[in-house]
TORZA-296385 format. One record per residue (C-alpha): residue in three letters; x, y, z. Coordinates in pm, 1 decimal. Example, Ala and Ser with C-alpha at 12.3 -4.5 7.8 and 13.67 -1.06 7.14 Angstrom:
BEGIN
<resn=ALA, X=1230.0, Y=-450.0, Z=780.0> .
<resn=SER, X=1367.0, Y=-106.0, Z=714.0> .
# end
This chain:
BEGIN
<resn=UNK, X=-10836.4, Y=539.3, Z=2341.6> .
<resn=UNK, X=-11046.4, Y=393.3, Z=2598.7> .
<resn=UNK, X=-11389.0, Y=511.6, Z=2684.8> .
<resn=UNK, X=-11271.5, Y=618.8, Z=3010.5> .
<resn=UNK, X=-10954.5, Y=796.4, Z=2847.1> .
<resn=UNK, X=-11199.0, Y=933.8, Z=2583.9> .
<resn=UNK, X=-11412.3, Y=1104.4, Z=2837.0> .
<resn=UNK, X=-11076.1, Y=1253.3, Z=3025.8> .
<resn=UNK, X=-10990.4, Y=1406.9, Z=2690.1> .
<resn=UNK, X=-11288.9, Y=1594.4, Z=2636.8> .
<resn=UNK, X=-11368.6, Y=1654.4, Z=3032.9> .
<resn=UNK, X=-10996.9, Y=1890.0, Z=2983.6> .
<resn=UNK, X=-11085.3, Y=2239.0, Z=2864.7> .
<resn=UNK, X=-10699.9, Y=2332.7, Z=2732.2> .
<resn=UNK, X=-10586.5, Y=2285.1, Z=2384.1> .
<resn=UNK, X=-10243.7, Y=2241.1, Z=2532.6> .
<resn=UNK, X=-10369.4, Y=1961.0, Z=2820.8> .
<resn=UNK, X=-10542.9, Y=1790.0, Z=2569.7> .
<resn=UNK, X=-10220.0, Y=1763.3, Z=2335.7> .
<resn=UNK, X=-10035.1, Y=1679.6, Z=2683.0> .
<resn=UNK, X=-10251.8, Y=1430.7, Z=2718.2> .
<resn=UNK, X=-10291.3, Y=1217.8, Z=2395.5> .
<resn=UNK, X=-9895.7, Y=1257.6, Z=2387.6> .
<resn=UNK, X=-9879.5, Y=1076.0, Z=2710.3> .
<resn=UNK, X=-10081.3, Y=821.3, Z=2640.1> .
<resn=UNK, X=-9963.3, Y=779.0, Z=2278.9> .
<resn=UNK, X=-9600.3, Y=734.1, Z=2502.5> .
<resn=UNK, X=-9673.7, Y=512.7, Z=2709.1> .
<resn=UNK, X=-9843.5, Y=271.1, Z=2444.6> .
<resn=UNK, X=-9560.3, Y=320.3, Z=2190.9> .
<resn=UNK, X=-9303.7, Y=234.8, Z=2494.4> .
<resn=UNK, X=-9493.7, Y=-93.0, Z=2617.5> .
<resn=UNK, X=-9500.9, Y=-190.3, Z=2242.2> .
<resn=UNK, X=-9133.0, Y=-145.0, Z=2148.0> .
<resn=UNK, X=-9057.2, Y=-332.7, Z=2490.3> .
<resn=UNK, X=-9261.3, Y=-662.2, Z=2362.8> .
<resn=UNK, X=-9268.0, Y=-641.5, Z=2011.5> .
<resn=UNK, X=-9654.5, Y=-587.8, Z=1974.0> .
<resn=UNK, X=-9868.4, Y=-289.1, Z=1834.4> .
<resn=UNK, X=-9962.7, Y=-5.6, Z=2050.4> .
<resn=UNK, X=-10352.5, Y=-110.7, Z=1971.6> .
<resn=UNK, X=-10290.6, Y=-389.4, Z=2208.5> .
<resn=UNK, X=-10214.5, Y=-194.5, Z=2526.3> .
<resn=UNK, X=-10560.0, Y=-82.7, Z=2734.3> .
<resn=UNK, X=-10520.8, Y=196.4, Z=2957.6> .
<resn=UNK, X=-10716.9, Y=175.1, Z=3295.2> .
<resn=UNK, X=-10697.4, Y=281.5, Z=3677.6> .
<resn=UNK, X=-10682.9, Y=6.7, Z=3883.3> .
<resn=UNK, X=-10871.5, Y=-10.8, Z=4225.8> .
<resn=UNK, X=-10563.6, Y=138.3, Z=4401.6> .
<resn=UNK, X=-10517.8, Y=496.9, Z=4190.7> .
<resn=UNK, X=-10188.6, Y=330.7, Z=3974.4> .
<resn=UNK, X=-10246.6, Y=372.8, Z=3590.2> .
<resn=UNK, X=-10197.8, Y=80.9, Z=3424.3> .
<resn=UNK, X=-10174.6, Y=-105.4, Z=3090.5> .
<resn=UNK, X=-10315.4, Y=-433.5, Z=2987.7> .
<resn=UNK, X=-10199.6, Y=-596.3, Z=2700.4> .
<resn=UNK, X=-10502.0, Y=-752.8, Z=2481.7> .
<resn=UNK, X=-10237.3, Y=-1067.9, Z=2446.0> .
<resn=UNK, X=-10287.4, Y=-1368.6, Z=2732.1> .
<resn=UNK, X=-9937.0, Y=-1401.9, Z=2762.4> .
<resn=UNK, X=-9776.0, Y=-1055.1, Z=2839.8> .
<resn=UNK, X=-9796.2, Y=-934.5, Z=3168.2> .
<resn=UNK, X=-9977.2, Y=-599.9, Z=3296.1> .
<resn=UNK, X=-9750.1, Y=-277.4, Z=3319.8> .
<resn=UNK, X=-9762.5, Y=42.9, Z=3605.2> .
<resn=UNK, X=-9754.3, Y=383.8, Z=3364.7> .
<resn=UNK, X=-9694.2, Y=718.2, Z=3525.6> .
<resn=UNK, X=-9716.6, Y=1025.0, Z=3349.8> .
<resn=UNK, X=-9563.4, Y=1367.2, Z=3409.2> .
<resn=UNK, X=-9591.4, Y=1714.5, Z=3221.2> .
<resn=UNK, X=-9417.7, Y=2064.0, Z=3301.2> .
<resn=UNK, X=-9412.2, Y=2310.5, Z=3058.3> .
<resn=UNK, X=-9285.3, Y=2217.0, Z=2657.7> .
<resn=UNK, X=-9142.7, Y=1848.7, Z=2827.7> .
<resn=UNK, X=-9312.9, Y=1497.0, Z=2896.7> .
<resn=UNK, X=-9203.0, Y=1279.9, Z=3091.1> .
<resn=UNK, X=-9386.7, Y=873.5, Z=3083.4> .
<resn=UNK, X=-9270.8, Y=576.1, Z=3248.5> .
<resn=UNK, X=-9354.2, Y=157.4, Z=3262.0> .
<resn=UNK, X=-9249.2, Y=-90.4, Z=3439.9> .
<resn=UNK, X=-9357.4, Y=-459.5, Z=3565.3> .
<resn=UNK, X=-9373.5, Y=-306.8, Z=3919.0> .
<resn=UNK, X=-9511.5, Y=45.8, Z=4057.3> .
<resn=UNK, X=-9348.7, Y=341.2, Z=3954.3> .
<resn=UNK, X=-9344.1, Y=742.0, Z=3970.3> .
<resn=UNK, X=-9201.9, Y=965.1, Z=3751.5> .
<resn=UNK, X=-9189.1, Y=1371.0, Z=3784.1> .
<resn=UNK, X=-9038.0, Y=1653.0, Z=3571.2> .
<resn=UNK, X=-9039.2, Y=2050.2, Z=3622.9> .
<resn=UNK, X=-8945.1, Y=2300.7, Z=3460.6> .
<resn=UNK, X=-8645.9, Y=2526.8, Z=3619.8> .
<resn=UNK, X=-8795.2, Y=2843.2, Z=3444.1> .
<resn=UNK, X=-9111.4, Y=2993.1, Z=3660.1> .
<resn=UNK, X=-9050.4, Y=3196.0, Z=3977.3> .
<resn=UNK, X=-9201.7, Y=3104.5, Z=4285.5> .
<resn=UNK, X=-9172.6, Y=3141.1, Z=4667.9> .
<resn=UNK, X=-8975.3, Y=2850.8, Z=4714.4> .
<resn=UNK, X=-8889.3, Y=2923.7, Z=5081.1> .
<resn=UNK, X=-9296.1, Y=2970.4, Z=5124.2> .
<resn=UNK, X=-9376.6, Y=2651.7, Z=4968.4> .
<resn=UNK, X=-9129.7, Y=2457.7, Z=5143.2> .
<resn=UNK, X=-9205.8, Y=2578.1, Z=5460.8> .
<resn=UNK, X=-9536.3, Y=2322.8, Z=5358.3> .
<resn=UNK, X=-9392.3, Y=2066.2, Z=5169.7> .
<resn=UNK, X=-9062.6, Y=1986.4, Z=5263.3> .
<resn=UNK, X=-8899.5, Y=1845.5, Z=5598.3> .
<resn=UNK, X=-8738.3, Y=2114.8, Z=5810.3> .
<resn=UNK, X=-8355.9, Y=1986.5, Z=5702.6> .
<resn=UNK, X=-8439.1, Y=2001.4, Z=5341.6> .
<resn=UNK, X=-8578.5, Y=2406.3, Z=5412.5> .
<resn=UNK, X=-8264.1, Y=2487.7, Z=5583.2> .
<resn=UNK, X=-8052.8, Y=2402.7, Z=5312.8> .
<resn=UNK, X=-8269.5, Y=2585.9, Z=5060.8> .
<resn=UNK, X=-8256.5, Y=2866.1, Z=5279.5> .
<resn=UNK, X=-7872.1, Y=2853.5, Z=5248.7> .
<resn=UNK, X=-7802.3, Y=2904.3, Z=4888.7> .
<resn=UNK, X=-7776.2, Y=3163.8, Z=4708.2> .
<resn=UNK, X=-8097.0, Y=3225.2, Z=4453.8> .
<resn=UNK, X=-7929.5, Y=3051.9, Z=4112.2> .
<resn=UNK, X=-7903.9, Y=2760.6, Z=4337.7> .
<resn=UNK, X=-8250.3, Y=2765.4, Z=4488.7> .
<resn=UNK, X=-8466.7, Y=2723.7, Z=4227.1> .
<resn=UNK, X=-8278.8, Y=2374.7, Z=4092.1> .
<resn=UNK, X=-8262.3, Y=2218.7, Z=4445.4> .
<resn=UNK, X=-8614.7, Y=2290.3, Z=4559.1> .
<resn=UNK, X=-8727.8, Y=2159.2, Z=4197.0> .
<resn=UNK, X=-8495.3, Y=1876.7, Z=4236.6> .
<resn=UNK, X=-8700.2, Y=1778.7, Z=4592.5> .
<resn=UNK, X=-9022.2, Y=1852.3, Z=4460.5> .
<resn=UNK, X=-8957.9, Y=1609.7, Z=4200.5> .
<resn=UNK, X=-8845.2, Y=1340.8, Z=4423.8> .
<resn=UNK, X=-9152.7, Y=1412.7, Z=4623.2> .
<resn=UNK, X=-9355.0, Y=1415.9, Z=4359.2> .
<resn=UNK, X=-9237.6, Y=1102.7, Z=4219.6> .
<resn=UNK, X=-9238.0, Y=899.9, Z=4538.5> .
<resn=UNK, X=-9632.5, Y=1009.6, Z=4584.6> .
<resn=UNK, X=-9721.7, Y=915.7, Z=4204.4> .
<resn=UNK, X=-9553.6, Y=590.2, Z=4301.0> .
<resn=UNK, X=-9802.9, Y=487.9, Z=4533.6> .
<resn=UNK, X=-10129.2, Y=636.4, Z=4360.4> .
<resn=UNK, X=-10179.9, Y=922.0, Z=4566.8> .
<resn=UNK, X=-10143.5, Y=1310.9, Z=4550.0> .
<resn=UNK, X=-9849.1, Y=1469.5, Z=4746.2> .
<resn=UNK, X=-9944.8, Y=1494.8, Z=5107.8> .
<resn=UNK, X=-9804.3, Y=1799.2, Z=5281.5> .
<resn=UNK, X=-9860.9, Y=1649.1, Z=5617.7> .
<resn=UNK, X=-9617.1, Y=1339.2, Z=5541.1> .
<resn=UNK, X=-9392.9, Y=1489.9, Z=5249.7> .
<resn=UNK, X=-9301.0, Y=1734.0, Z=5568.1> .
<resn=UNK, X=-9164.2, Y=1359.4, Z=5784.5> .
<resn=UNK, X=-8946.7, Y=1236.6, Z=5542.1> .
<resn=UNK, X=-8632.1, Y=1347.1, Z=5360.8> .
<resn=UNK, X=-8455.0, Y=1250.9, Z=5066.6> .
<resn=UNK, X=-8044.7, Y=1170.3, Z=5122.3> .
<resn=UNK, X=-7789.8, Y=1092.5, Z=4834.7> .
<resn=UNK, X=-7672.0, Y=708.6, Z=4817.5> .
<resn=UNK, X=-7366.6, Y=572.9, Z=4737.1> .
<resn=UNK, X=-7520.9, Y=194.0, Z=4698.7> .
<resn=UNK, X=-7675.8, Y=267.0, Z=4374.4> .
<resn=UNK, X=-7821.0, Y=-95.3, Z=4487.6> .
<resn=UNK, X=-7975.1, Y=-5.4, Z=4734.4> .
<resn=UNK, X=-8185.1, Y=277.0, Z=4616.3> .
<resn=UNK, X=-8537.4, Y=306.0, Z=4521.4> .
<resn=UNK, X=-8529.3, Y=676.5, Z=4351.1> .
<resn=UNK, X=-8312.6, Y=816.3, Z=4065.0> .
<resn=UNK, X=-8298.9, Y=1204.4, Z=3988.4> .
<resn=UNK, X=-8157.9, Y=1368.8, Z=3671.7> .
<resn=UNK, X=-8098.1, Y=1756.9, Z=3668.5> .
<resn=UNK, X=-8068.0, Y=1881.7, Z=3269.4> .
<resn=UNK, X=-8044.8, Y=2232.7, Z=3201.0> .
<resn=UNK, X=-8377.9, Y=2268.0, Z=3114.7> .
<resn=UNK, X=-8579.1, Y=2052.0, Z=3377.0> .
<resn=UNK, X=-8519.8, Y=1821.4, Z=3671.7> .
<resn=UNK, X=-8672.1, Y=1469.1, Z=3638.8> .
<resn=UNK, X=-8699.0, Y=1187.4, Z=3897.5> .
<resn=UNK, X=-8826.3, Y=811.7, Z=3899.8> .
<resn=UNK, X=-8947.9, Y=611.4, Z=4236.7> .
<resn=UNK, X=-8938.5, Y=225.1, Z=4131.5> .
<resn=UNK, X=-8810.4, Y=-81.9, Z=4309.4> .
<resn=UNK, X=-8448.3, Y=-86.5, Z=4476.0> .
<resn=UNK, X=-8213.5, Y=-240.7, Z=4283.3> .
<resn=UNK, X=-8443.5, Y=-169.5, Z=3935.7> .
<resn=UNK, X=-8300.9, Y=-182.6, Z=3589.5> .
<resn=UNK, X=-8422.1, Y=186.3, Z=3451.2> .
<resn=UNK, X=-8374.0, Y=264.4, Z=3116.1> .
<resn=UNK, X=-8403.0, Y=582.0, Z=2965.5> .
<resn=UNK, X=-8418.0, Y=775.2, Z=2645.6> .
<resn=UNK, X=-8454.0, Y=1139.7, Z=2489.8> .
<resn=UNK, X=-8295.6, Y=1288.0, Z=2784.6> .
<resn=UNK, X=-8174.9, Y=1659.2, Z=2722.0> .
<resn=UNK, X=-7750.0, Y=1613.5, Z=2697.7> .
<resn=UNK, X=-7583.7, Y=1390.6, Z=2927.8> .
<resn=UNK, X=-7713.6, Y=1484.4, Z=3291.7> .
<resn=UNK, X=-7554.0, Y=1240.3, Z=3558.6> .
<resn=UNK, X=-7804.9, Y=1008.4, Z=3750.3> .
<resn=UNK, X=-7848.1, Y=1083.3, Z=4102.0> .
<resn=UNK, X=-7911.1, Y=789.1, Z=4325.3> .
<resn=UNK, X=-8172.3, Y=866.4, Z=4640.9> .
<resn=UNK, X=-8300.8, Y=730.2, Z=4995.9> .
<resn=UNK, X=-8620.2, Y=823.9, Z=5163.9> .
<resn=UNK, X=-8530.2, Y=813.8, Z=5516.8> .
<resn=UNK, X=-8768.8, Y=971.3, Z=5830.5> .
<resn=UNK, X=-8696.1, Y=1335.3, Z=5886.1> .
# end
């Protein structure tokens, strides 16, 4: 580790967030290694001026990656790529006040619908837009914003193209990716054989 990644460990008071986080970082290092045939001792993790967690690699000649990370309960979720990217998982498990919270979070269309199922359908779509939220935010380096999570919505696409986000719903978690339209995203160690789910972030 780092310095900087070094003092993060030891600044996090849970046993559990500190295995969370040497996981994800031991991830994300083992991914960009097995991607360019190196050793996971030459990957540097940093934040770069604009919030987005990166990796250099210690050789000249292979480029920089974006790294998101993303924890919920037993599951981690890491990501790299050669251009920004966002990843988010949750847990289906925990009860909340999902009409509460999305009364804050989510655009008035997306709490209307949630408002119309019936509760074993609730908790999976408002995790399944929380994650999309989530990831789209992460994407760009910054925290989820109530104020402009609330103006935008998140409609299904039939261009797989065309669209930016990804979503995959597994029995026990919901997982979602922001990248680049049109990017090639590979994935691995998903639980069974959820179907991807291919997204637009329009203007409520």
């Amino acid at each position: 580790m780092t310095q900087d990644e070094l003092a993060r460990y030891q600044s996090i008071s849970s046993a559990n967030r500190k295995l969370q986080f040497l996981a994800g970082h031991f991830l994300v290092r083992k991914m960009a290694s097995r991607r360019y045939a190196n050793q996971m001792t030459d990957w540097i993790y940093f934040i770069d001026g604009d919030n987005q967690r990166r990796l250099e690699c210690r050789q000249p000649d292979i480029p920089g990656l974006y790294v998101s990370l993303s924890h919920s309960g037993d599951w981690i979720a890491a990501g790299i790529s050669a251009a920004s990217i966002g990843i988010d998982i949750e847990t289906c498990g925990k009860p909340r006040d999902f009409i509460g919270i999305a009364s804050h979070v989510f655009s008035e269309s997306e709490t209307r619908l949630l408002k119309a199922l019936s509760p074993d359908q609730l908790a999976r779509q408002f995790y399944l837009y929380w994650t999309l939220k989530e990831c789209v935010a992460k994407q760009f380096g910054a925290g989820l914003k109530f104020e402009v999570s609330r103006a935008h919505s998140f409609i299904p696409s039939s261009a797989p193209d065309s669209a930016s986000i990804f979503s995959w719903q597994c029995p026990q978690y919901v997982l979602a990716v922001s990248s680049i339209p049109n990017g090639d995203i590979e994935t691995s160690g998903l639980c069974g054989s959820p179907e991807r789910q291919y997204w637009l972030n329009v203007s409520a």
